[in-house]
PDB file with SEQRES, HELIX, SHEET and CRYST1 records, atoms N, CA, C and O in Angstrom:
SEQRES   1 A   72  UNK UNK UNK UNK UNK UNK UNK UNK UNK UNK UNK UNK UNK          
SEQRES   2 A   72  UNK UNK UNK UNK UNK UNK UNK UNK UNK UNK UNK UNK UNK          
SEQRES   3 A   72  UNK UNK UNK UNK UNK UNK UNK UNK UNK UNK UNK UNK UNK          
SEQRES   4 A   72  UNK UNK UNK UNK UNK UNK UNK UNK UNK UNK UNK UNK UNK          
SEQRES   5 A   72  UNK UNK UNK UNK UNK UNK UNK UNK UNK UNK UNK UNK UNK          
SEQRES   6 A   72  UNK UNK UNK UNK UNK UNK UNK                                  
HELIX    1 AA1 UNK A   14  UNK A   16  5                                   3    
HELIX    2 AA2 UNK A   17  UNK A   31  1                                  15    
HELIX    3 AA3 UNK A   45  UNK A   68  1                                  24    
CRYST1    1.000    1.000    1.000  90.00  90.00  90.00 P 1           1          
ATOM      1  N   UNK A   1     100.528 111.449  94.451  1.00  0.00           N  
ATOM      2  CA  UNK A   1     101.400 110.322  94.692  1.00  0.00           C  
ATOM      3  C   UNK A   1     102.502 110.741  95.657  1.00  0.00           C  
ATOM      4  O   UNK A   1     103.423 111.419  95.202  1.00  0.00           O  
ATOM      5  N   UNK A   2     102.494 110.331  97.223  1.00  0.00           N  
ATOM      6  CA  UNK A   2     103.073 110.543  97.921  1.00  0.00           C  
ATOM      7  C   UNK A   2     104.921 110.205  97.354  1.00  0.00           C  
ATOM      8  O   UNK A   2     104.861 109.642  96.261  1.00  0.00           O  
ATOM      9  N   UNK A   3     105.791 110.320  97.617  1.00  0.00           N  
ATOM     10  CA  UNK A   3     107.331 110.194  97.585  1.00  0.00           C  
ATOM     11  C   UNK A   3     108.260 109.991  98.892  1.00  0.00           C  
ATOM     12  O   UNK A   3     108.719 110.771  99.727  1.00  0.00           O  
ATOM     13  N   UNK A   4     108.320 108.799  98.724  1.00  0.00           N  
ATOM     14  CA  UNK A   4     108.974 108.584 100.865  1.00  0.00           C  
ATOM     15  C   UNK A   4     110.818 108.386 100.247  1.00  0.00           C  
ATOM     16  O   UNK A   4     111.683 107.670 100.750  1.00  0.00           O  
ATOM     17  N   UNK A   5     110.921 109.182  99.186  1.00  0.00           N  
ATOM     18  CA  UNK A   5     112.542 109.360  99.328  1.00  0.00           C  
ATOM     19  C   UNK A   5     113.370 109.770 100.147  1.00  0.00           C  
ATOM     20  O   UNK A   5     114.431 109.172 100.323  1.00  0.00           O  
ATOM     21  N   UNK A   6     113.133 110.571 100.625  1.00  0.00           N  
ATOM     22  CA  UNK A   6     114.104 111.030 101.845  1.00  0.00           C  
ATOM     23  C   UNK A   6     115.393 111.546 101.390  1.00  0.00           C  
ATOM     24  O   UNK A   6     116.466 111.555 101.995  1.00  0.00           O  
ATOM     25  N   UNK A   7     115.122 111.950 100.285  1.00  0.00           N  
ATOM     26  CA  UNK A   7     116.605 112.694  99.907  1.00  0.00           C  
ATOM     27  C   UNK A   7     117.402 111.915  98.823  1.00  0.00           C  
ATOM     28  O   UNK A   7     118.336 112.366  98.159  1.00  0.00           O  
ATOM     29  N   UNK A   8     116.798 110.502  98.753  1.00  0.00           N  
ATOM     30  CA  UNK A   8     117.607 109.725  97.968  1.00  0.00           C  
ATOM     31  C   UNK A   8     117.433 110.004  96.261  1.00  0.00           C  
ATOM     32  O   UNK A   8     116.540 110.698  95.776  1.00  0.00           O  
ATOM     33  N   UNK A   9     118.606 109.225  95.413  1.00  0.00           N  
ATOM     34  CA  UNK A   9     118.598 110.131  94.122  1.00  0.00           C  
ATOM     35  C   UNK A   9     117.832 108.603  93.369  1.00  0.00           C  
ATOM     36  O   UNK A   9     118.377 107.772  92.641  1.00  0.00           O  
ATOM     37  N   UNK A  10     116.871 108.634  93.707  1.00  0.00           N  
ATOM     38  CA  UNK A  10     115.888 107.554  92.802  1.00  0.00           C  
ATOM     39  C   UNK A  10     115.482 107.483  91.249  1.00  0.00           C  
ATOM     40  O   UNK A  10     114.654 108.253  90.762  1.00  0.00           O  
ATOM     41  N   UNK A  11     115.922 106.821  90.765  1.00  0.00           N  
ATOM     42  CA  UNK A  11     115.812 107.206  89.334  1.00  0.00           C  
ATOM     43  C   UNK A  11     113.898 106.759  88.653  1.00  0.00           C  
ATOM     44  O   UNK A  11     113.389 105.646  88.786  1.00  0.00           O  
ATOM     45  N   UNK A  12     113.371 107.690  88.131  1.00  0.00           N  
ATOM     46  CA  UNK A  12     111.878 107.053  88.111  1.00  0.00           C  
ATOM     47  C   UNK A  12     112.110 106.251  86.917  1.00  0.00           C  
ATOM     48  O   UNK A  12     111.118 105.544  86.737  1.00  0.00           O  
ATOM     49  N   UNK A  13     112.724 106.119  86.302  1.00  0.00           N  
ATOM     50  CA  UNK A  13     113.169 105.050  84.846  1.00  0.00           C  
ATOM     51  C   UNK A  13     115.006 104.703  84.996  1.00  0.00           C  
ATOM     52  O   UNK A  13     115.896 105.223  84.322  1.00  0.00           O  
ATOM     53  N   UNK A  14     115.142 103.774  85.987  1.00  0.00           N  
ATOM     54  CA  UNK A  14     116.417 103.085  86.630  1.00  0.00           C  
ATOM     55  C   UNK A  14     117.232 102.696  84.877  1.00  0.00           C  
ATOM     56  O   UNK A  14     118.366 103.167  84.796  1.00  0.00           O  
ATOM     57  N   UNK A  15     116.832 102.066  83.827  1.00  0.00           N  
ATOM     58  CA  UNK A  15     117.572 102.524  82.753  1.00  0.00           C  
ATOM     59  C   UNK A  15     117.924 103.282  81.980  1.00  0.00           C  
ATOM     60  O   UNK A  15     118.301 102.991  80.845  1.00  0.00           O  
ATOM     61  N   UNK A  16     117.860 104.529  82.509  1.00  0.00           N  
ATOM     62  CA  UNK A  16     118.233 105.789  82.131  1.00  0.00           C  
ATOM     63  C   UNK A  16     119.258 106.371  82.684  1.00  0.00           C  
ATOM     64  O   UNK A  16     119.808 107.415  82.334  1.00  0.00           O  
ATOM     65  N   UNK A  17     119.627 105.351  83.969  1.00  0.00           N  
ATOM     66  CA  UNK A  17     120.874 106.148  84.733  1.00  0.00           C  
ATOM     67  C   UNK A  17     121.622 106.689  83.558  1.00  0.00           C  
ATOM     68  O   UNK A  17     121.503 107.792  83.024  1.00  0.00           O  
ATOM     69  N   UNK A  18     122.546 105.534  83.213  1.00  0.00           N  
ATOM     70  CA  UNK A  18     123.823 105.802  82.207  1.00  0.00           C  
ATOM     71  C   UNK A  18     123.528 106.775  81.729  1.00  0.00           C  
ATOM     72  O   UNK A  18     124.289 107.678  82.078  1.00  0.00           O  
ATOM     73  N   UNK A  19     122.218 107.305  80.590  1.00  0.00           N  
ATOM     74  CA  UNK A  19     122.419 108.125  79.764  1.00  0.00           C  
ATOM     75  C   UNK A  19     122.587 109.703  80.667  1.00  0.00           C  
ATOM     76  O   UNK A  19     123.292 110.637  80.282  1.00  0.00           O  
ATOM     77  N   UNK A  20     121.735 109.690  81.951  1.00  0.00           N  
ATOM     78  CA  UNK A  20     121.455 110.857  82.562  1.00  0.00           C  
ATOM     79  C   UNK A  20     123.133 111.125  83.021  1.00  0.00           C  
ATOM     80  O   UNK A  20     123.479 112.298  83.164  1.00  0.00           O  
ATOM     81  N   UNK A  21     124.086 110.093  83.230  1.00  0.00           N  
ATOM     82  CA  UNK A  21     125.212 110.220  83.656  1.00  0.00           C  
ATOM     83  C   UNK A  21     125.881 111.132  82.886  1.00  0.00           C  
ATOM     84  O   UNK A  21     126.445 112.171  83.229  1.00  0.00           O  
ATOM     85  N   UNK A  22     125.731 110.525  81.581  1.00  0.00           N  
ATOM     86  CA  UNK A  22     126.825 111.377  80.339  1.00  0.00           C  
ATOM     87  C   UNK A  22     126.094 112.614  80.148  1.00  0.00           C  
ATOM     88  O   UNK A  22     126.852 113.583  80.105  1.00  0.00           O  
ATOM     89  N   UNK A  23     124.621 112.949  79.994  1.00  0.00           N  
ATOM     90  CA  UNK A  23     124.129 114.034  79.968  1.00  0.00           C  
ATOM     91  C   UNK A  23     124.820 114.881  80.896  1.00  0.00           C  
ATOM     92  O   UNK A  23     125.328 115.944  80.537  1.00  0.00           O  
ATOM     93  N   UNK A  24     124.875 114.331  82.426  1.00  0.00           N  
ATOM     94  CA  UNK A  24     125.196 115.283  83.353  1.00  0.00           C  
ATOM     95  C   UNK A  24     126.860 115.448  83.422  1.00  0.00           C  
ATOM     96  O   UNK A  24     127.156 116.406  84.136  1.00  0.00           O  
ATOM     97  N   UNK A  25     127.722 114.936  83.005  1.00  0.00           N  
ATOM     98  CA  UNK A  25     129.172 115.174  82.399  1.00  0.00           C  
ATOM     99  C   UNK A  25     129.202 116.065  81.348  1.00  0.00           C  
ATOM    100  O   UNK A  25     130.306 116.594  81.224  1.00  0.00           O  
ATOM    101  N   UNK A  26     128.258 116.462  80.437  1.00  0.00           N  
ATOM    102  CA  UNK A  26     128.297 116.799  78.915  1.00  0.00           C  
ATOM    103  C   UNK A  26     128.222 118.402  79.726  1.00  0.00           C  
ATOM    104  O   UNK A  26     129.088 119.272  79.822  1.00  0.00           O  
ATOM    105  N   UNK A  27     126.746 118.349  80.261  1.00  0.00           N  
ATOM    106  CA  UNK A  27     126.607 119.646  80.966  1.00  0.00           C  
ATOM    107  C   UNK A  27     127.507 119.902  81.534  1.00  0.00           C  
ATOM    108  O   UNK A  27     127.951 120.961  81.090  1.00  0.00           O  
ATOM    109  N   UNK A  28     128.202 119.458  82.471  1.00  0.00           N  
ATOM    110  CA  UNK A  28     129.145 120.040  83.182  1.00  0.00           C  
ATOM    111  C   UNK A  28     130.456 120.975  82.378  1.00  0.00           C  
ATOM    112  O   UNK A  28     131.064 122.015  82.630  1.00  0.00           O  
ATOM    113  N   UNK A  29     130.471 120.107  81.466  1.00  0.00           N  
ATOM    114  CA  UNK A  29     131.827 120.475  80.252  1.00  0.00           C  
ATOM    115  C   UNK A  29     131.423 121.711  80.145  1.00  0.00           C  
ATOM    116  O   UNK A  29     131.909 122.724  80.650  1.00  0.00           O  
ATOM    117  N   UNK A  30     130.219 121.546  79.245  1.00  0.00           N  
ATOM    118  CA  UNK A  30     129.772 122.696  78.759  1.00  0.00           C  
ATOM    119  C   UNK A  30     129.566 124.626  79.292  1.00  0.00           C  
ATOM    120  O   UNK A  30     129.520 125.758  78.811  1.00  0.00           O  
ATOM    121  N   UNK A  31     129.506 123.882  80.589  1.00  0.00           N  
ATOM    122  CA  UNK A  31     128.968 125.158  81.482  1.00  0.00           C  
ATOM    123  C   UNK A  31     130.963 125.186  82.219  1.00  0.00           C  
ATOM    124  O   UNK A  31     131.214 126.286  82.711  1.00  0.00           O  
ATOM    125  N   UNK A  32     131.790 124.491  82.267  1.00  0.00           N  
ATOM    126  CA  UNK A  32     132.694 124.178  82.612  1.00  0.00           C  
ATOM    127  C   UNK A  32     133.214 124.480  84.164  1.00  0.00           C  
ATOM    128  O   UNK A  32     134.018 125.238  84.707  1.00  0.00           O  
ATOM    129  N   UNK A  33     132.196 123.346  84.590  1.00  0.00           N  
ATOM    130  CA  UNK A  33     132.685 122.678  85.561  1.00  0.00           C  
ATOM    131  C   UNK A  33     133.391 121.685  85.902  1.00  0.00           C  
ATOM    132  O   UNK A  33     133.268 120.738  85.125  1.00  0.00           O  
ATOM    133  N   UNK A  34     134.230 121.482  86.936  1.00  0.00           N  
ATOM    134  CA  UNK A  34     135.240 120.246  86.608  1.00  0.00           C  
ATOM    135  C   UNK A  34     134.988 119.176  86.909  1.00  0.00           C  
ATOM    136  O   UNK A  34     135.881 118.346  87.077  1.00  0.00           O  
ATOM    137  N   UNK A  35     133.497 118.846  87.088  1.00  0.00           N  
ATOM    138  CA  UNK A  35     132.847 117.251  87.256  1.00  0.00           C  
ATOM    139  C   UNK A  35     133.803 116.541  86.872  1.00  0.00           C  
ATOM    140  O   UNK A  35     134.617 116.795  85.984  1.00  0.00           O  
ATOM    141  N   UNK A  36     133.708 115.406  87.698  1.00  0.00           N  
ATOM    142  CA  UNK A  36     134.500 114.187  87.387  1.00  0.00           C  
ATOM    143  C   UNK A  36     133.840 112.711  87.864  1.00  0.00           C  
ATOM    144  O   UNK A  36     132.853 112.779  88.596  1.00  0.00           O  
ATOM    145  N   UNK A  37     134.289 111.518  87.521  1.00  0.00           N  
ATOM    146  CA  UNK A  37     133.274 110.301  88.207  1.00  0.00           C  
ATOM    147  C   UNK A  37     133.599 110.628  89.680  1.00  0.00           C  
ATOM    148  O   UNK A  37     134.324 111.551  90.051  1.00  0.00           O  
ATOM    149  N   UNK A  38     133.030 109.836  90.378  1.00  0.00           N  
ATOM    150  CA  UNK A  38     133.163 109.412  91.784  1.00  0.00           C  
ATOM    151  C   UNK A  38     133.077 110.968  92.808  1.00  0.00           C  
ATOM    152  O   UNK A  38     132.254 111.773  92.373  1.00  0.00           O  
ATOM    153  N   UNK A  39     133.714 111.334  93.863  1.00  0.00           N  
ATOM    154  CA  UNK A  39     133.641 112.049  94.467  1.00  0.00           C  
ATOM    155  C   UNK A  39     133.872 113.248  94.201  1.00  0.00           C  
ATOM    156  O   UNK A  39     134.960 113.459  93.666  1.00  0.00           O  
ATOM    157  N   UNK A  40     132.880 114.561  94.492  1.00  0.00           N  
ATOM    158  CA  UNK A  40     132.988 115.649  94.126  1.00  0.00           C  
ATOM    159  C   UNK A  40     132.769 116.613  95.042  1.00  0.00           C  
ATOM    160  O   UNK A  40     132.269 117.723  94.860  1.00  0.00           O  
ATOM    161  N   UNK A  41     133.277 115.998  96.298  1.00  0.00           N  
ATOM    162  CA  UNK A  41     133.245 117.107  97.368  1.00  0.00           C  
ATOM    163  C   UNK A  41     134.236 118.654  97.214  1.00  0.00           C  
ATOM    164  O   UNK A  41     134.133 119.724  97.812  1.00  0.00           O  
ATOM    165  N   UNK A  42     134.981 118.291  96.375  1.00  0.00           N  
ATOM    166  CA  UNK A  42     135.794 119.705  96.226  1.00  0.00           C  
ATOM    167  C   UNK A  42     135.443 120.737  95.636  1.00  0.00           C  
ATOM    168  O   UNK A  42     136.121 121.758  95.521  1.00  0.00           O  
ATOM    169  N   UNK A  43     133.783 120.452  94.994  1.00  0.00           N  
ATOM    170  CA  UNK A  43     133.037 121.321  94.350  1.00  0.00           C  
ATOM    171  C   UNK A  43     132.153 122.483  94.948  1.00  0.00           C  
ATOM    172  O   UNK A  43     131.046 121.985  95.156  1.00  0.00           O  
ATOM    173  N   UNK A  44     132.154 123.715  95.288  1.00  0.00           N  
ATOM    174  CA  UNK A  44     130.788 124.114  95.235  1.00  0.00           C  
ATOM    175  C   UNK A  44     129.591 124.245  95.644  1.00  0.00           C  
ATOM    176  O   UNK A  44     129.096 124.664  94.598  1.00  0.00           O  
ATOM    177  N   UNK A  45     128.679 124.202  96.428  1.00  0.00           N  
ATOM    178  CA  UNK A  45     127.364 123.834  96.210  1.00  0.00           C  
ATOM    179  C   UNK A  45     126.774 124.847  94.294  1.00  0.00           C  
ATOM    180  O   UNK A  45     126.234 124.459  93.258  1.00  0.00           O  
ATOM    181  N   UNK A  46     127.232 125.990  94.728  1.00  0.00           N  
ATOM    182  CA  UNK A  46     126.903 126.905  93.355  1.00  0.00           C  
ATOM    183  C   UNK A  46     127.537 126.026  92.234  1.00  0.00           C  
ATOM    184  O   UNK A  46     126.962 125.882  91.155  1.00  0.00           O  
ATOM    185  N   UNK A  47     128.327 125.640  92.420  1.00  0.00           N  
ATOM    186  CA  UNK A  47     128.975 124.797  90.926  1.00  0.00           C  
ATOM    187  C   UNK A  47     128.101 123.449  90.675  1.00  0.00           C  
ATOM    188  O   UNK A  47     127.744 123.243  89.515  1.00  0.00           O  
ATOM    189  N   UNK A  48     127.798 122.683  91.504  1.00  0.00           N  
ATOM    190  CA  UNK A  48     127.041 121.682  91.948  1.00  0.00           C  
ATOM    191  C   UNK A  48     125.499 121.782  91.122  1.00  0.00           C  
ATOM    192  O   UNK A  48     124.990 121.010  90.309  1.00  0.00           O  
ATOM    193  N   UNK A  49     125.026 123.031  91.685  1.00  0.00           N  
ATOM    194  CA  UNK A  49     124.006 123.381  91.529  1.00  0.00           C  
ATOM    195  C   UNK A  49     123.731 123.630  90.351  1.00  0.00           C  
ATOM    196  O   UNK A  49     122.835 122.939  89.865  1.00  0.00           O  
ATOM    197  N   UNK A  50     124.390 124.702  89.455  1.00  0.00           N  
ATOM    198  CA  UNK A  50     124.636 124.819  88.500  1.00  0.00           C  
ATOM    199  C   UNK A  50     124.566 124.573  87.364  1.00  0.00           C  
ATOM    200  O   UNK A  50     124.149 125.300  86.462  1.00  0.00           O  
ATOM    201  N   UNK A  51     125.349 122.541  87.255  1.00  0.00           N  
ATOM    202  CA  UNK A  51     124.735 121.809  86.551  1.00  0.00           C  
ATOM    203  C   UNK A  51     123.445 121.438  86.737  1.00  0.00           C  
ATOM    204  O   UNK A  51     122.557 121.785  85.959  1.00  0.00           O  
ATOM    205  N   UNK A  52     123.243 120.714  87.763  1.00  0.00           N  
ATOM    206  CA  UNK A  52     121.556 120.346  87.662  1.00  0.00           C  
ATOM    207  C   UNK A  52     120.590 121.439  86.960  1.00  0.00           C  
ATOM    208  O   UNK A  52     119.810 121.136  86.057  1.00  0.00           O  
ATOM    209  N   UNK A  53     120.753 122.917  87.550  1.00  0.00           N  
ATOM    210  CA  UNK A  53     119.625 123.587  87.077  1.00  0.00           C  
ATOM    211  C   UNK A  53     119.773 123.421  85.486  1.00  0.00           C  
ATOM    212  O   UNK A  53     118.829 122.877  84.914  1.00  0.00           O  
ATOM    213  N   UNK A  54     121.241 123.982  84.461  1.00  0.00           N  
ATOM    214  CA  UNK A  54     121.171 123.745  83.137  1.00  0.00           C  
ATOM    215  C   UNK A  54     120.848 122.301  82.925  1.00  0.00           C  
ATOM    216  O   UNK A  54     120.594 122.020  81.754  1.00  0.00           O  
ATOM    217  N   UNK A  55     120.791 121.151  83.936  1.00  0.00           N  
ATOM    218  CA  UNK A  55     120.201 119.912  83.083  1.00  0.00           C  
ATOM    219  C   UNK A  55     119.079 120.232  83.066  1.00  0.00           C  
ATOM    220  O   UNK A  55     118.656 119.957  81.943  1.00  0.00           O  
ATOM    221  N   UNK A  56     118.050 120.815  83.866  1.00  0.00           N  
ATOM    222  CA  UNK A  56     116.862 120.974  83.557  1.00  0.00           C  
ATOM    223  C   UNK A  56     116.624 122.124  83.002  1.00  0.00           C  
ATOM    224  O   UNK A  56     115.410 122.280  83.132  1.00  0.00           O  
ATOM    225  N   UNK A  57     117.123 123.153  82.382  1.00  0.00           N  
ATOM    226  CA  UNK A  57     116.682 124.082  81.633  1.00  0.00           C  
ATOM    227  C   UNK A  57     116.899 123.330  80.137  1.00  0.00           C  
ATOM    228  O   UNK A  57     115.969 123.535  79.357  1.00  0.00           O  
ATOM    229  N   UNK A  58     117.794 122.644  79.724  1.00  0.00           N  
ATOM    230  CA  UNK A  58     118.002 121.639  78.662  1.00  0.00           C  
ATOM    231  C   UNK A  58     116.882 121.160  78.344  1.00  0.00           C  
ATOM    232  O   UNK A  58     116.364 121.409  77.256  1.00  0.00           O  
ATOM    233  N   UNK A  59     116.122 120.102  79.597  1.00  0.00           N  
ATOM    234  CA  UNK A  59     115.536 118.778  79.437  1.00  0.00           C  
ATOM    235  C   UNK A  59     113.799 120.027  79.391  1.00  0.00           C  
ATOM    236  O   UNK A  59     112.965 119.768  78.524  1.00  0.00           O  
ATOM    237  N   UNK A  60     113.646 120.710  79.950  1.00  0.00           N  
ATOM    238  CA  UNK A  60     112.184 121.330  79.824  1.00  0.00           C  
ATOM    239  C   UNK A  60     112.536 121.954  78.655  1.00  0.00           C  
ATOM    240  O   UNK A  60     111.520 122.008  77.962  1.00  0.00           O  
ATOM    241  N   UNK A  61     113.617 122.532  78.001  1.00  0.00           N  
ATOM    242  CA  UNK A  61     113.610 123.090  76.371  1.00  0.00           C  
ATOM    243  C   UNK A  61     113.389 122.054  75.327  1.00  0.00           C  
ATOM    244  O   UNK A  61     112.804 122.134  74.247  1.00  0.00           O  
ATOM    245  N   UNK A  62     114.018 121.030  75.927  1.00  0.00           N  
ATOM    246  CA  UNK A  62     113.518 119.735  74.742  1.00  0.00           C  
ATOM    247  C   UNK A  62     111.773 119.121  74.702  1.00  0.00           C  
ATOM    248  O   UNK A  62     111.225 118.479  73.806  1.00  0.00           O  
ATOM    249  N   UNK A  63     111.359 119.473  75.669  1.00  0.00           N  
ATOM    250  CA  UNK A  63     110.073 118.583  76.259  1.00  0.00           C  
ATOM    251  C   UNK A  63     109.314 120.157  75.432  1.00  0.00           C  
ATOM    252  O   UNK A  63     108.439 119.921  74.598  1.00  0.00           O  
ATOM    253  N   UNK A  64     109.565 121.212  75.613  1.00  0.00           N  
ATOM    254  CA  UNK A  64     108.778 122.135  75.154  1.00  0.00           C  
ATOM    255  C   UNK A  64     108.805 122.108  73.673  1.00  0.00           C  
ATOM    256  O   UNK A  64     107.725 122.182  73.087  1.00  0.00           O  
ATOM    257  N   UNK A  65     110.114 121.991  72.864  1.00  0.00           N  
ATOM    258  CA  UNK A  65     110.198 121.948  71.359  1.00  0.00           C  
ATOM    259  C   UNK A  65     108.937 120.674  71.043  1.00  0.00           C  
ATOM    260  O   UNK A  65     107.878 120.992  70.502  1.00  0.00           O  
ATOM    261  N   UNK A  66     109.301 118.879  71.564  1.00  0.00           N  
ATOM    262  CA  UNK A  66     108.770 118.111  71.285  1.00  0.00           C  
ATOM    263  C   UNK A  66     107.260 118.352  71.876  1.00  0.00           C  
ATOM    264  O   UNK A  66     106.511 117.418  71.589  1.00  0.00           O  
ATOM    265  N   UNK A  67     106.564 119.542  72.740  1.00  0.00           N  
ATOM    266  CA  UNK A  67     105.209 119.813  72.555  1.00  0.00           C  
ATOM    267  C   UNK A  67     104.740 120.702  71.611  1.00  0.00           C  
ATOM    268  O   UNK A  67     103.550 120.851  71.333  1.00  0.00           O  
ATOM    269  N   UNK A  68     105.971 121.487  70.954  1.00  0.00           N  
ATOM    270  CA  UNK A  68     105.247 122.572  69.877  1.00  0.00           C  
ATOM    271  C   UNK A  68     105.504 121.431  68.362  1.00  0.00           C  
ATOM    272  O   UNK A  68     104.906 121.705  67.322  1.00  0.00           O  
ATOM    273  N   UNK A  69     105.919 120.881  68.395  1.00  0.00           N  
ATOM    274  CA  UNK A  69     106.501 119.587  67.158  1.00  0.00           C  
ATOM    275  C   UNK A  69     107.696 120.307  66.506  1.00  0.00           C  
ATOM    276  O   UNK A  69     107.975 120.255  65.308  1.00  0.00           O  
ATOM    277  N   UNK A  70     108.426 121.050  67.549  1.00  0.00           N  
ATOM    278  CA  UNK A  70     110.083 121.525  67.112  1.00  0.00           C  
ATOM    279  C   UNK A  70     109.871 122.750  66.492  1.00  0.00           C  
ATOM    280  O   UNK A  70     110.909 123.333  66.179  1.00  0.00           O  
ATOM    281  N   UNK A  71     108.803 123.322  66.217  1.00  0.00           N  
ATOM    282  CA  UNK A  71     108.439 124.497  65.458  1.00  0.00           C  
ATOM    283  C   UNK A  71     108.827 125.872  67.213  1.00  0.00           C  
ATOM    284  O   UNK A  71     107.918 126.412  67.843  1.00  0.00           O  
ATOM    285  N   UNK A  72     110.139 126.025  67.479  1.00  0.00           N  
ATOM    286  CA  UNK A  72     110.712 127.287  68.283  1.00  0.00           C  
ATOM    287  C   UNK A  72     111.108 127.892  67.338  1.00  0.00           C  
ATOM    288  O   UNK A  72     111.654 128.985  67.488  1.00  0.00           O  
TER     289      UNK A  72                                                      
END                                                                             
């Protein structure tokens, strides 16, 4: 399945923004970065980055528990 995004941040389930929002605030806390709404040019690319990768080390640890049936 080809992808003609072009860079854009397309959501493949558009009602999930919100939650992916607070997920990606929660992470940020957590790892403590100083995410904030709206513009975050004063960040980083490494800080930036940062979060995303722990959102997905999160989201593939959850997808892996819910393939073993939580038995880690």
């Amino acid at each position: 399945m080809a992808n003609n995004n072009s860079g854009t941040n397309r959501m493949e389930v558009p009602q999930a923004r919100e939650a992916m929002e607070r997920f990606k605030m929660e992470v940020a806390s957590e790892i403590g970065v100083p995410l904030k709404q709206g513009y975050n040019g004063d960040l980083t690319s490494a800080q930036n980055g940062s979060v995303g990768g722990e959102m997905v080390r999160q989201m593939i640890k959850k997808q892996e528990e819910s393939m073993s049936g939580g038995q880690m």
